[in-house]
C-alpha positions in Angstrom: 48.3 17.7 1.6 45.8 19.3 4.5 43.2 20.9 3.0 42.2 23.8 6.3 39.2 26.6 6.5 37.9 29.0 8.9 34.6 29.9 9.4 32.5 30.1 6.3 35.4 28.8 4.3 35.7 25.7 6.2 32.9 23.8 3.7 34.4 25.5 0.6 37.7 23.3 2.1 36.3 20.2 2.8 34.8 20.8 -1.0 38.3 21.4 -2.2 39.5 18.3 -0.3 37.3 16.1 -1.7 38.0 17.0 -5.4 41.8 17.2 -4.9 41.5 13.3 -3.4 39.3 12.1 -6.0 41.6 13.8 -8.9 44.7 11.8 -7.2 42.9 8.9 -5.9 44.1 9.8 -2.5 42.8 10.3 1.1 42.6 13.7 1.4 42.6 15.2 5.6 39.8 17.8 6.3 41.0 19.6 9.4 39.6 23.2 11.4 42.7 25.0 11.8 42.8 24.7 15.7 42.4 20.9 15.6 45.8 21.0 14.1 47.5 20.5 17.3 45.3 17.6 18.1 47.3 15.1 15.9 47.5 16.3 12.2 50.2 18.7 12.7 52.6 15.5 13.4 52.2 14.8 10.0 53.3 18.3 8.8 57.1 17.8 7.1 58.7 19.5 3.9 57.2 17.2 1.4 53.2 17.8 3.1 52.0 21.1 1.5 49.2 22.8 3.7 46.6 24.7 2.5 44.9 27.6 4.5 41.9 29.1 3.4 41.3 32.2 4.9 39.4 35.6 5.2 41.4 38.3 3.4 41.7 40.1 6.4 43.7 37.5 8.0 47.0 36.9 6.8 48.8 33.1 6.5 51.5 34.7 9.0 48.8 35.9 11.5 47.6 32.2 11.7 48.3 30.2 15.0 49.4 27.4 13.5 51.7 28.9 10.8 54.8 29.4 13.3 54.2 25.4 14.2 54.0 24.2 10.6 57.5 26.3 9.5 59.3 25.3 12.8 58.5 21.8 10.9 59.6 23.1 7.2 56.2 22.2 6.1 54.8 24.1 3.1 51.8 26.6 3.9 49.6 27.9 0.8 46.9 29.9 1.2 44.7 31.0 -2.0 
């Protein structure tokens, strides 16, 4: 799972992150959304969820990265 925030909500993501890995005992990624292409979006397949946390005025589908994560079938969630 990528845990991913914008602006103000990018510590409230990294916060998110950090619980969700210790819950599962698992490395969790922290990444700002336009880092995405820099590497972690090669990880993105179906069985990665992605999560997206985002100002309500911004919607997941306005999101640069959310065309590149579908065209990979990976899951995007955003709270």
């Amino acid at each position: 799972m990528h845990y991913s925030g914008q602006g103000y909500n990018f510590p409230i993501a990294l916060e998110g992150a950090l619980k969700w890995g210790k819950r599962s005992l698992t490395y969790m990624p922290k990444v700002i959304p336009a880092e995405m292409k820099h590497g972690p979006i090669a990880l993105v397949d179906e069985n990665l969820p992605v999560i997206f946390l985002r100002p309500k005025i911004l919607t997941t589908e306005k999101l640069q990265q959310y065309p590149e994560i579908k065209a990979r079938k990976g899951q995007v969630g955003s709270p």
